[in-house]
C-alpha positions as CSV (number, residue, x, y, z in Angstrom):
1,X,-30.5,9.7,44.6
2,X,-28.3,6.8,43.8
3,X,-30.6,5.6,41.0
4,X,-30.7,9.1,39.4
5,X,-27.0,8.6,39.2
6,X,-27.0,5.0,37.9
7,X,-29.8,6.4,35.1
8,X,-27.4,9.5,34.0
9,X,-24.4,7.3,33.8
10,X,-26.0,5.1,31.4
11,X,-27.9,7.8,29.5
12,X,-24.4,9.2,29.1
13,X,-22.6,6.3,28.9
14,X,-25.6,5.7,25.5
15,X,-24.3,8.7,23.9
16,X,-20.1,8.4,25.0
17,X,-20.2,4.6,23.4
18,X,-21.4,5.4,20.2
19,X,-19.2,8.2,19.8
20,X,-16.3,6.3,20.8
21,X,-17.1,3.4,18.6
22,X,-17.4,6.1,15.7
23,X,-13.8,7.6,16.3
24,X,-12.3,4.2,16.4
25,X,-13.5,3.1,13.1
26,X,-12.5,6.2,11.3
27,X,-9.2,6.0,13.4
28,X,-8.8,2.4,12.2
29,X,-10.3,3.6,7.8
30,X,-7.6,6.0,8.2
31,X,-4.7,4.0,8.8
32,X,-6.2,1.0,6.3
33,X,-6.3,4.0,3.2
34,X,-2.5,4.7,4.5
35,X,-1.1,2.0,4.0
36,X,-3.2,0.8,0.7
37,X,-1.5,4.4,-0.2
38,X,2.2,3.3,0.7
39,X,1.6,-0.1,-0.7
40,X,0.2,1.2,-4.1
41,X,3.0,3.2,-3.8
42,X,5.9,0.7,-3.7
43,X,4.1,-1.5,-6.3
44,X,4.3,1.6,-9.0
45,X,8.6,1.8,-7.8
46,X,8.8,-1.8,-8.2
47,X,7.1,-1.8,-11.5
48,X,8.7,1.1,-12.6
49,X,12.2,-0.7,-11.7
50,X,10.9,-4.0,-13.8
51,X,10.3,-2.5,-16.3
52,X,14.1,-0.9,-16.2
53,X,15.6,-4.1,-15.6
54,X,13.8,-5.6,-18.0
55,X,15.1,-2.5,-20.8
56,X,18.2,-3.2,-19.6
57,X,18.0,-7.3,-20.5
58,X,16.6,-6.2,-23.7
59,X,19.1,-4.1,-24.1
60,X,22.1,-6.7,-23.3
61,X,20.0,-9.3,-25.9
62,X,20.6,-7.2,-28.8
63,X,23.9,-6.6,-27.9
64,X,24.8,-10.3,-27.3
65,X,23.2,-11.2,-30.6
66,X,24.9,-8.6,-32.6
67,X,28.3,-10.1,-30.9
68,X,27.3,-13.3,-31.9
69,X,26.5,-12.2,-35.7
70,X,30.1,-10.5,-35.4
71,X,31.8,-14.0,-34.7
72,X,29.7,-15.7,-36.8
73,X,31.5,-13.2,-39.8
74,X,34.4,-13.6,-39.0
75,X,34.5,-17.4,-38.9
């Protein structure tokens, strides 16, 4: 009697385990493709806000050289 419970624990305990095993890993892909999704996310607002800043510097370049080719005329 005891040994036919000993053998049905581990015959279930063979199917449980694998199971269990299984649901952990997707658990574990799940959460992995998450936050490869947030990351990629930031990295597209952080390039998107480089490339802004760096409009921006652009922008202020021409400006400042036009100023300087304004005092360079008047001199």
């Amino acid at each position: 009697m005891v040994f036919n419970m000993i053998y049905q624990l581990l015959a279930l305990s063979v199917l449980i385990i694998p199971v269990a095993i299984l649901i952990y890993v997707l658990i574990v892909v799940r959460k992995v493709n998450n936050r490869s999704e947030e990351r990629l996310r930031l990295e597209k607002e952080n390039d998107a806000h480089r490339q802004q800043q760096a409009q921006e510097l652009n922008d202020m370049k021409k400006r400042l050289t036009h100023i300087e080719d304004m005092l360079k005329e008047v001199d």
